[in-house]
N, C-alpha and C positions, 0 to 999 in steps of 0.2 A: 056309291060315290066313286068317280073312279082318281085315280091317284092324282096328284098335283107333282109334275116334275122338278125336284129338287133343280134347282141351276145354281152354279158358281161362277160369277162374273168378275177374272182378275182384271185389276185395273194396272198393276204393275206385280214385274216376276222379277226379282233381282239376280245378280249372278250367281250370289253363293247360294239361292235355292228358295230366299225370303218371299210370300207369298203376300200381296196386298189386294182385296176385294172385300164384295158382297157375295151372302147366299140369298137368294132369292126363292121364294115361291114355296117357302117353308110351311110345315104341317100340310094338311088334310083339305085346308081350303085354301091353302097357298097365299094367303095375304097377307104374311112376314117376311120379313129382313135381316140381314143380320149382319154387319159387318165384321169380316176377318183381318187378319188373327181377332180372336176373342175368347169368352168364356163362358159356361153356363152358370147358370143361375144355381145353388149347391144347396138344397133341399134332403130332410128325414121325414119319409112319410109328406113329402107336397109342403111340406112348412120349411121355412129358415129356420136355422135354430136359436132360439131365444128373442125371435121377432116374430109378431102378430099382425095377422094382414095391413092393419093402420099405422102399425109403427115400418115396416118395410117399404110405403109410402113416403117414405123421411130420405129414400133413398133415389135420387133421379138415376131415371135411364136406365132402368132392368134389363139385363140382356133376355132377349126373345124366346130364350129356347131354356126350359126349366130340367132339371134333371130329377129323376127318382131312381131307383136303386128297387131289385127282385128281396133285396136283403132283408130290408122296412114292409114291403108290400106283401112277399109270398106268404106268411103266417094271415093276411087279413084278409085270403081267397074268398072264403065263404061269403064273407060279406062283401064285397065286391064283384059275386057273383051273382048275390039278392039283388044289388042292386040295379044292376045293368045298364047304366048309363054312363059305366068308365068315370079314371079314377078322377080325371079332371074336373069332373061335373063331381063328384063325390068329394074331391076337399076344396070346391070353391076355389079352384086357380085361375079359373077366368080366364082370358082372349091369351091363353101363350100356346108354345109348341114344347109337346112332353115327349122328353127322349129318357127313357128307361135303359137303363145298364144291367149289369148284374151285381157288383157288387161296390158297397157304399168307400170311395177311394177315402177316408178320414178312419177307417177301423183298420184293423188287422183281420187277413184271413188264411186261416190255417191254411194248411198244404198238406197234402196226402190224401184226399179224396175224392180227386176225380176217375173216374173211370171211361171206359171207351162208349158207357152207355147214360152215364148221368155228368153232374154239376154238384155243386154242394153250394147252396147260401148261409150264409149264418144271420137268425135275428134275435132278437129279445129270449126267446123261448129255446135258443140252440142252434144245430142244423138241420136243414130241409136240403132231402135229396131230391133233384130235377131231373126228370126223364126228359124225350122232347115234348112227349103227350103232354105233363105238366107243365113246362116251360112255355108250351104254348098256347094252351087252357089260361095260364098266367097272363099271359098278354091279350088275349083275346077279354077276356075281365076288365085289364088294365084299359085298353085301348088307346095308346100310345099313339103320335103324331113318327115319332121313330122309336126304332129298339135293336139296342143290338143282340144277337146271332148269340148262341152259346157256344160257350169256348172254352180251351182246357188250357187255364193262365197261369200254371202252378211252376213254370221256368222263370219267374221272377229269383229264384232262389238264387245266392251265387254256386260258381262251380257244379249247377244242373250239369248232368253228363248231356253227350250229342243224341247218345239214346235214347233219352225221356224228352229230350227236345224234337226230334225227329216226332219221336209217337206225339207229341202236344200239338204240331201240325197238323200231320193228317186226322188226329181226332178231330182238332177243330174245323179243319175243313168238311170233314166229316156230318160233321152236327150243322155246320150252315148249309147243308147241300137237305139235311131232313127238315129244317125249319123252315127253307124255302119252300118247298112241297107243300106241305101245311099251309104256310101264310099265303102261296097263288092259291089255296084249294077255301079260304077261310073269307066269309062274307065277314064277319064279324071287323077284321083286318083291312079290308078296305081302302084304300088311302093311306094306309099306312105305311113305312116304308122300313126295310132292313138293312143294319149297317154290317159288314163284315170284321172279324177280328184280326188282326197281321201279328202271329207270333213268332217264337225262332229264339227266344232267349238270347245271349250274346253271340250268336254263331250266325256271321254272317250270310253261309249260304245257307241256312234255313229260313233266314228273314225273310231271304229275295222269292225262295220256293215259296213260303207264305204268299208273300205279296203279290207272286205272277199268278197263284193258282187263286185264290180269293179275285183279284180283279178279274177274273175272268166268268162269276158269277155276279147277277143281275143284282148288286147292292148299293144303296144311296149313298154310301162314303165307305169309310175305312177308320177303324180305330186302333191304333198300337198299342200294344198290351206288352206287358212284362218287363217295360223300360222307367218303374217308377222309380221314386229320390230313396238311396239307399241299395238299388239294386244294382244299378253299374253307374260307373265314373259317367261326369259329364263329358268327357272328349268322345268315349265309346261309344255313347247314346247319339252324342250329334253324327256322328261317324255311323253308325246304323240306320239313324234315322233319313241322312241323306243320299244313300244307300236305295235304302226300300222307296222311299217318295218317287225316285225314277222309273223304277218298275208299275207304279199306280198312274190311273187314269188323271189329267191335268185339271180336266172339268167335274171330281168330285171330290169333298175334303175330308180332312185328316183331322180326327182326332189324337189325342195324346193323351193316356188314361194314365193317373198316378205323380202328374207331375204338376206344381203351384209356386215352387218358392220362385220368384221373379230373377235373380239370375238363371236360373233352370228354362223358365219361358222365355226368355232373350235369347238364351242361344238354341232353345229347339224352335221359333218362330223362324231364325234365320236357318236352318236345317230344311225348313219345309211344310212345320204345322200350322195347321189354320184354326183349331179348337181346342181349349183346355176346360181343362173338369175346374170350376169355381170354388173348390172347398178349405186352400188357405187360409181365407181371412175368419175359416171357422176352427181351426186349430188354434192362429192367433189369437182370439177369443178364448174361447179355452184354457191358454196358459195365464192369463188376465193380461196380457200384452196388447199393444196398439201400433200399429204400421206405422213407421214415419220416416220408410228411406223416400229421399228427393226423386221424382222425377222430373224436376222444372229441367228445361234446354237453357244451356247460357246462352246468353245474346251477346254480351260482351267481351271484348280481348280477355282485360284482366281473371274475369271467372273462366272461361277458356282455358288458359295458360296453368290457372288454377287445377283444374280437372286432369287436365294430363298430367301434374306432378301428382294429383289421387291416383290415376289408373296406374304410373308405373309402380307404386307404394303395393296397389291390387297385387301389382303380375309376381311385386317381387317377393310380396310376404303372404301374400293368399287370403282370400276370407275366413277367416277363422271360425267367426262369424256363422258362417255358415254350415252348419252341422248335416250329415248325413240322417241321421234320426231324425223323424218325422215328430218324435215327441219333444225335440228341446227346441228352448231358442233359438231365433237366429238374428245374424246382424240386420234383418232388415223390420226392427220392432224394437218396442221400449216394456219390458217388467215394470208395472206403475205399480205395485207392492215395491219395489221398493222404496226404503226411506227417502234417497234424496226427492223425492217427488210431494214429498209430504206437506213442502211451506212451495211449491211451484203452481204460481195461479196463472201460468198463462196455459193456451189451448195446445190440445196433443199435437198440431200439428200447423204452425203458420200458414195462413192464405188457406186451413182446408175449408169450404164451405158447407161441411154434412151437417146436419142438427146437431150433436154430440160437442164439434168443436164451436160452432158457432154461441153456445148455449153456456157449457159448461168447460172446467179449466183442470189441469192435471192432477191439482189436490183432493179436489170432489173425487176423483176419480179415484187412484191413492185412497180415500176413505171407504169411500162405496166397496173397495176391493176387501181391504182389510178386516172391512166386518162384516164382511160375506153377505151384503146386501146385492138382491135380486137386482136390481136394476142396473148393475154393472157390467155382467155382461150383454146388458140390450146397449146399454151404449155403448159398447165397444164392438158390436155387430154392426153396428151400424156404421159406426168407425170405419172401422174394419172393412167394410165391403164396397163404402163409397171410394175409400184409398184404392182398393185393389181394381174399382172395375174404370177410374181414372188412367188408372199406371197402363191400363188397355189400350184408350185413347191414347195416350200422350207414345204407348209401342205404336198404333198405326200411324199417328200422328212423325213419328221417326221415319217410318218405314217410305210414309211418301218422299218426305226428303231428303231423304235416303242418310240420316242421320241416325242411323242404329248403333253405331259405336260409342259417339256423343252420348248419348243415351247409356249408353252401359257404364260409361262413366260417372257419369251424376246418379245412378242406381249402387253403382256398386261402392260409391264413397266411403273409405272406412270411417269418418268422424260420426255417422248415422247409428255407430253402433254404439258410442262413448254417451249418447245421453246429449248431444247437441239437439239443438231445436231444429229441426228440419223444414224446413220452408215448401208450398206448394203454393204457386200464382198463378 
């Protein structure tokens, strides 16, 4: 089958770097879409977590392009070798496009074990060390619609010296110059397409030698590595990120591997990125929390006038809100364990239309939580994932009319974090 050319069709380029389009002509028989900025779909092992094919159904508008992780999958080679018809057709994912990474961005992954000749994943069982022969035995099983390239990502760290950053490029470029061999030489691979890694840690000219030497191999996009929440400041990251984007090709896109909290994707959208990894609203789940910062646009003076006394409130005392750890709350969700939620019967989230809100009210939830009954976190996945892949919409939705700031405002409101009822219409 011979490949389907990825295409990215912008529809508007803003001046600070903001990118608004479709990908077209997605997977292996090209009959996807997908509109940018966006997100993928945030999968362990091909499933959402704590939602069942039927209940995921609850959820309008999946984004096109599902993610899986070498993390989940390399320990289940064997059997995915038995089987041989890839893993898509193996967990019943049906008509999407599987892009495989390497490692699951909702865990922690140690550092210290890459070498100039392997990769380390971690799953269930430990680590599994990847050669390329394995790594690419792995996706040949897997048979991915995309996949990205192995890569040596362990400059996430802070204060990586320039010397482990230097050698984390050329390995990595290293390793996609032997997987591409492989994959032109691999029937199995097919139509499938490869994405490249852009590393360099905070050191700007490493970023750009990344990025000039990677775009200059035959790759269906670019994904930026080593820029996740807790690794460098958001000024530096957007400052990197719009950096490197110049150096890459205009007609392929950008991922941004590691990044979710929604002020984080507003200002790396406006940087340059056209794809985020989807696995936010499964953290928030996890803490028993539920999404409910505003992104409705005001329409009227008075909420207007409103918003800019929020935004200078933002600039001048900060999110607090928003924490650097990837394990704590943040201002943009509500802790329904806590008490005051105990006697609150209205819904998590005014105007949301998901199942969860439409059905159920805060207190249910609040109970469900406290006595550790299963079915709290399915509704709060679902919560959870309808809120977050809305707040997509409602970024491109900004981006056309070039109301991205507007927008940062009504996101970034601090009363969202005091337990106010949050309105979405």
């Amino acid at each position: 089958m011979a490949a389907s050319r990825l295409k990215l069709e912008l529809r508007q380029v803003l001046q600070e770097g903001s990118r608004l389009g479709v990908l077209k002509f997605l997977g292996r028989s090209g009959q996807h879409s997908m509109d940018v900025p966006g997100c993928l779909l945030y999968t362990r092992c091909g499933t959402v977590p704590h939602l069942t094919p039927d209940t995921l159904n609850c959820v309008d508008t999946l984004p096109a392009v599902t993610q899986v992780t070498l993390s989940h999958l390399a320990e289940h080679q064997d059997v995915l070798e038995e089987f041989q018809h890839g893993f898509k057709t193996f967990a019943g994912l049906g008509d999407t496009v599987l892009f495989c990474s390497l490692h699951d961005p909702a865990a922690p992954c140690p550092a210290g074990y890459t070498t100039n000749k392997t990769v380390s994943v971690w799953g269930s069982g430990g680590r599994m060390e990847l050669t390329v022969s394995k790594f690419m035995a792995l996706q040949k099983h897997v048979q991915p619609d995309w996949y990205l390239s192995m890569a040596d990502g362990e400059t996430w760290q802070r204060n990586t010296s320039r010397k482990r950053v230097h050698k984390a490029v050329d390995r990595t470029l290293a390793h996609l110059d032997q997987v591409l061999l492989v994959h032109q030489a691999s029937q199995e691979l097919q139509g499938a397409q490869v994405w490249g890694a852009v590393q360099g840690g905070d050191i700007l000219e490493e970023r750009l030698r990344s990025a000039r030497e990677t775009a200059k191999r035959p790759v269906a996009g670019f994904c930026l590595d080593g820029l996740q929440t807790g690794c460098v400041d958001q000024a530096l990251r957007s400052q990197l990120i719009a950096a490197v984007v110049k150096e890459l090709p205009e007609d392929k896109p950008r991922m941004l591997q590691g990044v979710g909290r929604p002020d984080e994707v507003l200002a790396c959208a406006q940087a340059g990125v056209d794809l985020f990894e989807g696995f936010f609203p499964f953290q928030v789940t996890e803490r028993g929390c539920a999404l409910c910062f505003d992104f409705k646009m005001a329409t009227d003076p008075e909420s207007a006038v409103l918003e800019e006394q929020l935004a200078e409130e933002v600039q001048q005392n900060g999110d607090h809100g928003a924490s650097e750890d990837p394990t704590q709350m943040t201002s943009f969700e509500m802790d329904l364990k806590d008490k005051r939620y105990r006697e609150d019967f209205g819904p998590l989230v005014e105007g949301c239309g998901c199942y969860c809100c439409r059905n159920h009210q805060r207190a249910y939830l609040h109970h469900l939580l406290v006595t550790k009954e299963l079915l709290a976190p399915v509704l709060l996945a679902i919560h959870n994932t309808t809120h977050y892949l809305g707040f997509f919409t409602a970024l491109r939705g900004a981006l056309a009319r070039q109301e991205l700031d507007l927008l940062r405002r009504r996101v970034l409101a601090p009363t969202h974090a005091k337990g106010q009822r949050a309105t979405i219409t």
